[in-house]
GULUM-921009 format. One record per residue (C-alpha): residue in three letters; x, y, z negated. Coordinates in steps of 0.05 Angstrom, whole numbers, plus 5000, padded with zeros to 4 digits. Example, Ala and Ser with C-alpha at 12.3 -4.5 7.8 and 13.67 -1.06 7.14 Angstrom:
REM GULUM-921009
<pt rest="ALA" x="5246" y="4910" z="4844"/>
<pt rest="SER" x="5273" y="4979" z="4857"/>
REM end
This chain:
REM GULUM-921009
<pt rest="UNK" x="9552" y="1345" z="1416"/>
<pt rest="UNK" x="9521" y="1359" z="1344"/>
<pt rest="UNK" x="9456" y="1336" z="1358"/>
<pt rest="UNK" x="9489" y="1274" z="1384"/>
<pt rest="UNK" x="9525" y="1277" z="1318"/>
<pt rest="UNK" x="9465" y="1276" z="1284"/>
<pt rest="UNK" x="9427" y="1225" z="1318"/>
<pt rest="UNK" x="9493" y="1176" z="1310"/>
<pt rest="UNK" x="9498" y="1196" z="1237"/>
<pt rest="UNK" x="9418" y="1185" z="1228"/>
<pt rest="UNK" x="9414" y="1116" z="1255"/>
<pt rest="UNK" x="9474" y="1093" z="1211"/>
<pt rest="UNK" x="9433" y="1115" z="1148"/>
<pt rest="UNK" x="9369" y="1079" z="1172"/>
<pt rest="UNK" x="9406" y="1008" z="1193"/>
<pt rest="UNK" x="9441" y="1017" z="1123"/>
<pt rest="UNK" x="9383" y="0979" z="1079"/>
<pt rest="UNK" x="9377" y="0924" z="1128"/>
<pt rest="UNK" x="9455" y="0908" z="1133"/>
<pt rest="UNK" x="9467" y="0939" z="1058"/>
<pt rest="UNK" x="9495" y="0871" z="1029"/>
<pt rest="UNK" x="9530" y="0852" z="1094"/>
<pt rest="UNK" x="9503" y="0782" z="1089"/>
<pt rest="UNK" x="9433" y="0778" z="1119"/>
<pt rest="UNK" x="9402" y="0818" z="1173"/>
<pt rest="UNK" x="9328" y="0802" z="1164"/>
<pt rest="UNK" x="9277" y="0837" z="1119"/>
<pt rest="UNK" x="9285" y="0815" z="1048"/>
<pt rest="UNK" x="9205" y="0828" z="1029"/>
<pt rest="UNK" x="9182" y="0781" z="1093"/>
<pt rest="UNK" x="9232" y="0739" z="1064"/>
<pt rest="UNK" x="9188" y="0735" z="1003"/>
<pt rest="UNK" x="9123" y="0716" z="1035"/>
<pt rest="UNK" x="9163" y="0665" z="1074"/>
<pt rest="UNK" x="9199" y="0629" z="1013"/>
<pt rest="UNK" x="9118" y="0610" z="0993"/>
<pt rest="UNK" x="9122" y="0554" z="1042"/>
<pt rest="UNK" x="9186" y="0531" z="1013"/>
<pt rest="UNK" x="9168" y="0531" z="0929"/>
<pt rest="UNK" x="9138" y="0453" z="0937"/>
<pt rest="UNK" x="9206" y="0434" z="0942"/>
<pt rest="UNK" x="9266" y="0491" z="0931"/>
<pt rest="UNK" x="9263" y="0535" z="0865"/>
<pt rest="UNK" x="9317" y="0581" z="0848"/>
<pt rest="UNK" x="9349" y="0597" z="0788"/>
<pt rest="UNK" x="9403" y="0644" z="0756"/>
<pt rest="UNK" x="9464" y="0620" z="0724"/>
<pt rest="UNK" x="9434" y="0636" z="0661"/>
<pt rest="UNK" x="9368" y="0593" z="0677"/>
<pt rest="UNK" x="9325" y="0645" z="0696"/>
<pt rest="UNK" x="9270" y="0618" z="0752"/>
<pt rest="UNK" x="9281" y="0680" z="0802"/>
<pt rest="UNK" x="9234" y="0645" z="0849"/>
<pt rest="UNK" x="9185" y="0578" z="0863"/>
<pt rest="UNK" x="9172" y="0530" z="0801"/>
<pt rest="UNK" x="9208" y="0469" z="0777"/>
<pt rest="UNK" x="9208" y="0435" z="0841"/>
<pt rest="UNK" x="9264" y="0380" z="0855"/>
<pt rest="UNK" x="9255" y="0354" z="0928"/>
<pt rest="UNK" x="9304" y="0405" z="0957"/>
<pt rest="UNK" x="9366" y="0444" z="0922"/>
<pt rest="UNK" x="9366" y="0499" z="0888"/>
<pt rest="UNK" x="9381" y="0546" z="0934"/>
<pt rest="UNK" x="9413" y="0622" z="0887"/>
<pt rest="UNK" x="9465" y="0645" z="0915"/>
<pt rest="UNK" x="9465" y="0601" z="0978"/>
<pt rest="UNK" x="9510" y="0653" z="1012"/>
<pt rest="UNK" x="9580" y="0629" z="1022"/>
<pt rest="UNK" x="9565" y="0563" z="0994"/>
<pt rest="UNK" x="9590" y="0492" z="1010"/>
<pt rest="UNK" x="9540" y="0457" z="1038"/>
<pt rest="UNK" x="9513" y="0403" z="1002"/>
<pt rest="UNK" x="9546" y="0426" z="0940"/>
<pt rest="UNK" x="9496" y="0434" z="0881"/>
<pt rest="UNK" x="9512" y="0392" z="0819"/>
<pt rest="UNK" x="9472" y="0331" z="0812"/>
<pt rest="UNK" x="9430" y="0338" z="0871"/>
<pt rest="UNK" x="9428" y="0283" z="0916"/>
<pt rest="UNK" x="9445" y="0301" z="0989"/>
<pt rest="UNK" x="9429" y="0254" z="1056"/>
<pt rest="UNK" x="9489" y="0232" z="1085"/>
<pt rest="UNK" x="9490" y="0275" z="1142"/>
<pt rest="UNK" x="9497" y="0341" z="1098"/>
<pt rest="UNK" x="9550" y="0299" z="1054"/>
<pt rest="UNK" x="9587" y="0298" z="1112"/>
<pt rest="UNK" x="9578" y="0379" z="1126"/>
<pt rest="UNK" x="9609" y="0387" z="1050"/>
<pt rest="UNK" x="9668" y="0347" z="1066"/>
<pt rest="UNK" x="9684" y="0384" z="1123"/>
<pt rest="UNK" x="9672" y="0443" z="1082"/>
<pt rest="UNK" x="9621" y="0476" z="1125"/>
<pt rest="UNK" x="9595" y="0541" z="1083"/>
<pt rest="UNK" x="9521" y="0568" z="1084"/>
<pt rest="UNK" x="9518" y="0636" z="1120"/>
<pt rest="UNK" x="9462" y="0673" z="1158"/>
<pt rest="UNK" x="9470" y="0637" z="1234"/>
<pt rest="UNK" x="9483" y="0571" z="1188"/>
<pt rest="UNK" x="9420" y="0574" z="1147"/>
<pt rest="UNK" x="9374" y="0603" z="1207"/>
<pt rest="UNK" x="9393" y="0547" z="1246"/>
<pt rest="UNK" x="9388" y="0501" z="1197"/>
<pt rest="UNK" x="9319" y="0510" z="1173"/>
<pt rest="UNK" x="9295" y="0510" z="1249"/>
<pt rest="UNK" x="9326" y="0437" z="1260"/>
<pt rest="UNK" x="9354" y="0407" z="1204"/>
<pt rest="UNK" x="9368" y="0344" z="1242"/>
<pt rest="UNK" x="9395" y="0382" z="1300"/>
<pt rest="UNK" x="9440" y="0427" z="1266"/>
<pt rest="UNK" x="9471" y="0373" z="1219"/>
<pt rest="UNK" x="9487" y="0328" z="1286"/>
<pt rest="UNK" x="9519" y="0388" z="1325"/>
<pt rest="UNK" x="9560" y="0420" z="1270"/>
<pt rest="UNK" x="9577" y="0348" z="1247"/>
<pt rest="UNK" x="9590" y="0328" z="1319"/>
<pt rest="UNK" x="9555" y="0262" z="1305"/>
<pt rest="UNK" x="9489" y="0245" z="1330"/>
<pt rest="UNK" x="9474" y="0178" z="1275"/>
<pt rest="UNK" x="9473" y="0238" z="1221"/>
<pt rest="UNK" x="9403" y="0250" z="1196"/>
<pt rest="UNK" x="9376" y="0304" z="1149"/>
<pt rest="UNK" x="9330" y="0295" z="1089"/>
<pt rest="UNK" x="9290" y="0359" z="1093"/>
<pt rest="UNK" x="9234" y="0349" z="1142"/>
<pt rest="UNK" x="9202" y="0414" z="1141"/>
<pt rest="UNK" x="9225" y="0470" z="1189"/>
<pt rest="UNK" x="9215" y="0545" z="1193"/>
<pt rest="UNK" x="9179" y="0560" z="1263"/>
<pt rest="UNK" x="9206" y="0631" z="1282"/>
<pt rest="UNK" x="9282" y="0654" z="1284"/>
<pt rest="UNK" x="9248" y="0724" z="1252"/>
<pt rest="UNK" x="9220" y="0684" z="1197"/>
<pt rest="UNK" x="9288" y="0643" z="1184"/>
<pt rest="UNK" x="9333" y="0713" z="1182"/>
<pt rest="UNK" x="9279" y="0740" z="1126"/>
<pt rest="UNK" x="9277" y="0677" z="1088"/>
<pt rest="UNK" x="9359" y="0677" z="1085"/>
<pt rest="UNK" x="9351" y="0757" z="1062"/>
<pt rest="UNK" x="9308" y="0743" z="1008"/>
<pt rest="UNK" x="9349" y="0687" z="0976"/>
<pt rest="UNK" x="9411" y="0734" z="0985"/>
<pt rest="UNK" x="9371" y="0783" z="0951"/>
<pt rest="UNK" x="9366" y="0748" z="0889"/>
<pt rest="UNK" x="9441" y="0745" z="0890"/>
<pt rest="UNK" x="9490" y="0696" z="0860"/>
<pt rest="UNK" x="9544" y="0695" z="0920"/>
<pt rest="UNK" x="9607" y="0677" z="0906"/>
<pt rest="UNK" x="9623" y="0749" z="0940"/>
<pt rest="UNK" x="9578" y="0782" z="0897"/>
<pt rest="UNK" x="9614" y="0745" z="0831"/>
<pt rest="UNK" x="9681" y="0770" z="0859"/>
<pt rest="UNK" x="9653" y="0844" z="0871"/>
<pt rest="UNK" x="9619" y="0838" z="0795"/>
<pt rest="UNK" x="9686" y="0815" z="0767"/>
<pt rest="UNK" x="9738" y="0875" z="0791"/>
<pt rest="UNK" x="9688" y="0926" z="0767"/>
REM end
């Protein structure tokens, strides 16, 4: 019974790191690498203008604190019709949201839209589900969550 104990109490304080921010699953630091293929068009930056990550690209959003976000919501960024829609409906970014999203931008739009004549801008697409849950990690790493905002605020 103790060594079971142990062994329960053990694999709680390894899966901690990975699920500390309870918003992303994947592995922050592959995350990293992954967000190279993305700085042509995505940069983000901090509320106070710091450039956390990519340069001053404009095709895509910028994407701190994507977490809990409407989609389709940045200021003065223009969206494609189909993820207009998604902000009306308010549909907010999370991890299964983003992952499938990235895969099939298209696709994901038309299904959580439930319109098939909605078409996304973005026409690159991250290959492997692994590589979509570390991207996500990173950019929650860099924080700026509404949850996070609300956690800073009470303390």
């Amino acid at each position: 019974m103790k060594r079971l104990s142990i062994l329960a109490a053990t694999a709680t304080l390894l899966a901690t790191p990975v699920l500390a921010d309870g918003h992303a699953t994947g592995d922050a630091e592959a995350g990293e690498r992954t967000f190279r293929q993305c700085i042509s068009c995505h940069v983000v930056v901090d509320a106070e203008g710091e450039t956390l990550a990519g340069r001053n690209a404009r095709t895509g959003p910028n994407l701190y604190g994507i977490h809990g976000r409407t989609v389709g919501s940045v200021e003065d960024f223009r969206y494609s019709a189909g993820l207009e829609t998604l902000m009306e409906m308010d549909v907010e970014w999370d991890e299964e949201a983003f992952v499938a999203y990235v895969q099939d931008p298209t696709g994901w739009i038309r299904e959580t839209a439930e319109d098939d004549s909605l078409r996304g801008a973005m026409s690159f697409r991250v290959r492997s589900e692994e590589d979509a849950l570390n991207l996500y990690a990173y950019l929650v790493s860099l924080g700026g969550s509404e949850m996070e905002e609300g956690e800073s605020a009470d303390n």
